[in-house]
C-alpha positions in Angstrom: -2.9 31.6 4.4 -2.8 28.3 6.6 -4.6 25.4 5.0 -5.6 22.2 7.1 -8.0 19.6 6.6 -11.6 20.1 8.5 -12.8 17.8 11.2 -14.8 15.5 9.0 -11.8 14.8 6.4 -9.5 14.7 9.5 -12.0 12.0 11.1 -12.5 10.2 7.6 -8.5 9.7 6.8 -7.7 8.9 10.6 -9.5 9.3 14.1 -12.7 6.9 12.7 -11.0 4.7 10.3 -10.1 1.4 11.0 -8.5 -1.2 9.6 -11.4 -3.0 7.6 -12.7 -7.0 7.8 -15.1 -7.6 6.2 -16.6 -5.9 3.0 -19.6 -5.8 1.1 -20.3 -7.3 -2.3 -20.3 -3.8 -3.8 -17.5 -4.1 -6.6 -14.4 -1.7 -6.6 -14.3 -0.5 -9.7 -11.1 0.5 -12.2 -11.5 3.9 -12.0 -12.0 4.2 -8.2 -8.3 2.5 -7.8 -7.2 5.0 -10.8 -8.5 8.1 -8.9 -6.6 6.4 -5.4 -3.4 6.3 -7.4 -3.6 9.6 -9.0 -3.9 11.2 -5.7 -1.2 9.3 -3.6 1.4 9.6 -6.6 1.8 12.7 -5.4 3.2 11.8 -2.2 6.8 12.2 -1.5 10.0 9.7 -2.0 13.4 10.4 -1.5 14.5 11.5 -4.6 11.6 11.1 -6.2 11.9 7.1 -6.4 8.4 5.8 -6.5 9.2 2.2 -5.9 5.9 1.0 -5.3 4.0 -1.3 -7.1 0.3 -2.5 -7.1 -0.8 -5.7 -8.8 -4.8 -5.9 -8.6 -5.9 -9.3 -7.7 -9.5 -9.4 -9.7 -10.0 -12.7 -11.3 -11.1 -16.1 -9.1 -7.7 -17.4 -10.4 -5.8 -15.2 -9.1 -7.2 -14.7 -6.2 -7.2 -18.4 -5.6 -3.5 -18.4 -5.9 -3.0 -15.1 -3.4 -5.3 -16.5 -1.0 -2.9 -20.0 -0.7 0.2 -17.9 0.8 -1.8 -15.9 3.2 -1.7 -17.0 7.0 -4.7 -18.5 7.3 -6.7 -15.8 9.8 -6.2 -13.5 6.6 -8.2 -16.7 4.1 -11.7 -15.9 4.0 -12.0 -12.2 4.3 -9.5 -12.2 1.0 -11.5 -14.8 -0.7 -14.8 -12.7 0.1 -13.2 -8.7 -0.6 -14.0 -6.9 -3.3 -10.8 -6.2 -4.2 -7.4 -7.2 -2.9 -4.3 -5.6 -4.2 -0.4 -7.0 -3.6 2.1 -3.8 -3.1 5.2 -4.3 -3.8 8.7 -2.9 -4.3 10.0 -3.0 -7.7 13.4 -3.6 -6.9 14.6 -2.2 -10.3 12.9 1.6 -9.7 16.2 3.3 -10.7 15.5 2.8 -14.2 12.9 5.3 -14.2 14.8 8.0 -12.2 15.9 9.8 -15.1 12.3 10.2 -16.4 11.1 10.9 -12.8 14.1 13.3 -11.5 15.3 14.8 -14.8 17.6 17.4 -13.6 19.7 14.6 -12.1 20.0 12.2 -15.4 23.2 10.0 -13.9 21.7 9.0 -10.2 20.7 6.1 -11.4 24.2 5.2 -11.5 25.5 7.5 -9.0 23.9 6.4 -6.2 21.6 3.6 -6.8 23.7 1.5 -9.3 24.3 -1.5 -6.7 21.3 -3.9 -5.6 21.6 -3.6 -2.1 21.5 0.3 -2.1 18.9 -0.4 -4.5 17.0 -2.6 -1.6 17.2 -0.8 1.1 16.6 2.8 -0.1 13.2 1.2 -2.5 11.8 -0.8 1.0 11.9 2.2 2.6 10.2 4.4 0.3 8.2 1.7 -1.1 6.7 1.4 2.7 6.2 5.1 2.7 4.0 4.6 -0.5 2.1 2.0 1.3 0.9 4.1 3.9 0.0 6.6 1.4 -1.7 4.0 -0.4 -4.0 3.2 2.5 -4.8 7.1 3.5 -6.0 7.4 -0.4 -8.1 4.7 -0.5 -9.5 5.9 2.3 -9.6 9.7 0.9 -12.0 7.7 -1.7 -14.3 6.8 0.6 -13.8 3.0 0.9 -12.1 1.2 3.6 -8.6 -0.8 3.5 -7.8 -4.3 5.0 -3.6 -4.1 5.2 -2.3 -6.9 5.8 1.5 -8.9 6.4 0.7 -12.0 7.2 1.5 -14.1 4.3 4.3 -16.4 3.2 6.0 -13.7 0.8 8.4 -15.9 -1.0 5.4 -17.4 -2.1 3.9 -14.6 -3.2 7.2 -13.3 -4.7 7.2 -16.8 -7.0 3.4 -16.7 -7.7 3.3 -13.1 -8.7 7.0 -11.6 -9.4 8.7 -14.7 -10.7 11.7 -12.6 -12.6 12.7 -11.6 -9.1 12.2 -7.3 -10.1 9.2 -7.1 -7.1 9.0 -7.7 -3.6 5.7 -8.1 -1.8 5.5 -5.6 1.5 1.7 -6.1 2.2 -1.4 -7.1 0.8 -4.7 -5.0 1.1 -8.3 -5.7 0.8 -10.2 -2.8 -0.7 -14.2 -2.0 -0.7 -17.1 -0.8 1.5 -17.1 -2.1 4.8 -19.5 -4.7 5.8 -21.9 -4.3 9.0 -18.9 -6.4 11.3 -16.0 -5.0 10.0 -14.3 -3.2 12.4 -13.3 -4.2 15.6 -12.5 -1.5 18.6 -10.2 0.6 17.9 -6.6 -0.4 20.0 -4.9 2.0 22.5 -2.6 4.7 21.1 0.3 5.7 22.4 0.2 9.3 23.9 2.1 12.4 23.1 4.0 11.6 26.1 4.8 8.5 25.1 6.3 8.7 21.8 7.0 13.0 21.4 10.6 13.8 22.2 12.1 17.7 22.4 15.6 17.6 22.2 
């Protein structure tokens, strides 16, 4: 038997969702982000990897200190969200690969042992588990605010100072306020971007 999605949770994870604004005041709570997490863990990396990272930006202090690397169209709507969390990379993931890929205890050293292969194979992955991120938020019935426009070695020195993490985006979490979408951009049609080879 075939499994798919219905229309509704099809329409909820993609064709109404937008990229959110503005927010209510309603407060995003622990255990909403907890239920996000255990749902997109789930999703796959090569080899199991899991590089991402989410640091939760709750208090005024730190959100005060986000808020000063951000480009400055992505200010206010931080300073007002709910919630804003900084995903990153942890550039150090192989560590855990024997916990997380037991039946292949020495790739750690194997494959990943140098920092560059270590880079490259964790920002891809890591990017993966970004998208995955903002589907599940959305799958809990909030709305997600991604954004890249921020000055991320500033970001890296505010938040990850021992160098480990990497920032990839930042994303404002809660229940979308009365102006916060925009009209939905063009997409690209099958034509466009589908090739059979």
């Amino acid at each position: 038997m075939t499994l798919a999605l219905d229309g509704a949770a099809q329409d909820l994870l993609f064709r109404e969702a937008h990229t959110a604004h503005s927010f209510t005041d309603e407060p995003v709570t622990d255990e909403q982000i907890r239920a996000v997490y255990d749902l997109v863990k789930y999703a796959p990396t090569a080899f199991n990897q899991s590089p991402l990272r989410i640091t939760l930006v709750r208090s005024p202090e730190a959100r005060e200190r986000l808020v000063r690397h951000l480009a400055e169209g992505n200010r206010a709507k931080t300073a007002a969200a709910p919630l804003t969390a900084v995903l990153s990379v942890d550039l150090h993931f192989h560590e855990r690969l024997p916990e997380l890929l037991p039946h292949a205890p020495t790739l750690k050293d194997d494959v990943f042992a140098e920092p560059a292969v270590r880079e490259k194979h964790g920002t891809f992955n890591a990017a993966l588990q970004v998208g995955y991120f903002i589907v599940g938020v959305r799958a809990a019935g909030l709305a997600a605010g991604p954004m890249t426009g921020f000055d991320a070695d500033g970001i890296d020195k505010e938040f990850f100072g021992d160098g480990r993490q990497r920032v990839l985006a930042v994303v404002n979490i809660g229940r979308p306020g009365p102006e916060s979408y925009r009209p939905r951009s063009p997409r690209l049609a099958y034509e466009d971007a589908v090739t059979t080879v």
